[in-house]
C-alpha positions as CSV (number, residue, x, y, z in Angstrom):
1,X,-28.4,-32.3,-19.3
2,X,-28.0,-32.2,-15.5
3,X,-24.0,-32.1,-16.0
4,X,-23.8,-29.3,-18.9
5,X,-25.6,-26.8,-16.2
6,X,-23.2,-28.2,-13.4
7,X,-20.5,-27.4,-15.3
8,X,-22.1,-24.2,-16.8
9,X,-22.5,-23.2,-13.2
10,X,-18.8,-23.9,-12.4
11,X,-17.6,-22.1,-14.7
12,X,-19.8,-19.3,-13.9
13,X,-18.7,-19.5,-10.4
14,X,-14.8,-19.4,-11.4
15,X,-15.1,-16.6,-14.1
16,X,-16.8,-14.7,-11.0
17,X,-14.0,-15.3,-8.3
18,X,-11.4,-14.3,-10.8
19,X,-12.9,-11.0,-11.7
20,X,-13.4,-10.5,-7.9
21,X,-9.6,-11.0,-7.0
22,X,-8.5,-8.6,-10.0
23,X,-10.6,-6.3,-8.1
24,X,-8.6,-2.5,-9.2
25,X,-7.2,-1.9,-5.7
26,X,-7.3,2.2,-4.8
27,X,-4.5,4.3,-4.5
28,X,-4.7,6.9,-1.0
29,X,-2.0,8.7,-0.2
30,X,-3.6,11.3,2.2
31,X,-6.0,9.3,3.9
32,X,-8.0,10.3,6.9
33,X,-9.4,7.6,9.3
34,X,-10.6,7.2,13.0
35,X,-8.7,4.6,15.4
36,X,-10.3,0.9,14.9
37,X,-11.0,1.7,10.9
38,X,-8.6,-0.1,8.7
39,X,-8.4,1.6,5.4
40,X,-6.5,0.0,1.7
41,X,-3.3,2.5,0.8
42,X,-2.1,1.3,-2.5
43,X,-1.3,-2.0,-4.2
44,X,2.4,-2.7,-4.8
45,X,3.3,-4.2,-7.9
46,X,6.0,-7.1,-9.1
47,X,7.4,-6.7,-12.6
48,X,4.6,-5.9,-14.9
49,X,2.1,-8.9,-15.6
50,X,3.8,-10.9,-12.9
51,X,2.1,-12.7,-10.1
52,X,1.6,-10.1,-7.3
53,X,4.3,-10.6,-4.3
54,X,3.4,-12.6,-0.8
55,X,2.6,-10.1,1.7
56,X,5.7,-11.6,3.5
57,X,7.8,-10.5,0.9
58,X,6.0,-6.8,0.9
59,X,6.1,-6.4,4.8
60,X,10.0,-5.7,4.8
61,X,9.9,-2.7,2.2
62,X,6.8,-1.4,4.6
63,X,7.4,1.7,7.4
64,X,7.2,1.4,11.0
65,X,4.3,3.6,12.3
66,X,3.4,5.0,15.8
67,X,-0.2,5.3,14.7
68,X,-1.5,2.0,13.3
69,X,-0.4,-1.2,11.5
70,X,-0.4,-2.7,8.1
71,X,-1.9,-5.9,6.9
72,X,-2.3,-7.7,3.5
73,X,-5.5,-6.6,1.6
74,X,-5.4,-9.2,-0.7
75,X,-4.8,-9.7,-4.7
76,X,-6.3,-7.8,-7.2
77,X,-4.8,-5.1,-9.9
78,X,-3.4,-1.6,-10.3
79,X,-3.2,0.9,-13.0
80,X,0.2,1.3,-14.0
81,X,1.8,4.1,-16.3
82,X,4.9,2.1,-16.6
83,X,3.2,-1.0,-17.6
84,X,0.8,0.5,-20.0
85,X,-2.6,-0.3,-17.8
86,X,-3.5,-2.8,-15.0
87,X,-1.1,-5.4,-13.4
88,X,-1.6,-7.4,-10.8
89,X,-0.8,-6.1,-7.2
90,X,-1.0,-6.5,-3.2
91,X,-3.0,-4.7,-1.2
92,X,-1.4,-2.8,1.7
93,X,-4.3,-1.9,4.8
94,X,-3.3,0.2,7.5
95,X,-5.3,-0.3,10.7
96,X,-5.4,2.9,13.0
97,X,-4.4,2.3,16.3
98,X,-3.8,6.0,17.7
99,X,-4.5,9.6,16.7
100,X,-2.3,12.0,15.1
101,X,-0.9,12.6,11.5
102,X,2.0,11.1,10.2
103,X,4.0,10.6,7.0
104,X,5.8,7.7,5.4
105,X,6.9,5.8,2.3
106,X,5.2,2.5,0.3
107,X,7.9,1.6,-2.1
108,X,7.8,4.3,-4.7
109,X,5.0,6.6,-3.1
110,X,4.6,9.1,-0.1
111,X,1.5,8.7,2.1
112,X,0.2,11.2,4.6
113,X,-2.4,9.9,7.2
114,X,-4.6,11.3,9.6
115,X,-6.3,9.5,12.3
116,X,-8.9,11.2,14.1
């Protein structure tokens, strides 16, 4: 009996941890932050129910910036209109660095930030 709640629990656990990294990932394109705060933009999306790209493979489609960096936010899903409801994406993060506004492009999307 023991084993059929240890493996209850498991799969418990696992249904959990998948719903947590399909986690619908926000879409900000006029953001406002303070330097220090890091902040999700958007998720970028492979081919429609593909695996979501590396970060390394997202990084060299990303804009320079003279106020803050970007990071990998992780896995989890987007809405999209062109693959008829969620698929799964990366998460871009910018992390202020400096003040001012700026605008820029994430494959397919215009973003305007402000950093206070």
């Amino acid at each position: 009996m023991n084993r059929a709640i240890g493996s209850l629990s498991l799969i418990a656990f696992l249904a959990t941890a998948a719903a947590a990294a399909a986690a619908e990932i926000p879409y900000n394109s006029k953001p406002s932050t303070k330097v220090g705060q890091t902040i999700v933009l958007k998720g970028v999306r492979s081919d429609c129910g593909a695996p979501a790209r590396s970060f390394k493979q997202i990084a060299g489609y990303l804009p320079s910036s003279k106020l803050g960096t970007f990071s990998d936010g992780g896995v989890g899903t987007v809405q999209s209109r062109s693959c008829g409801g969620p698929t799964p994406a990366r998460a871009v993060r910018f992390t202020a660095t400096a003040k001012g506004r700026e605008s820029f492009t994430i494959p397919g999307d215009d973003f305007t930030i402000t950093v206070k």
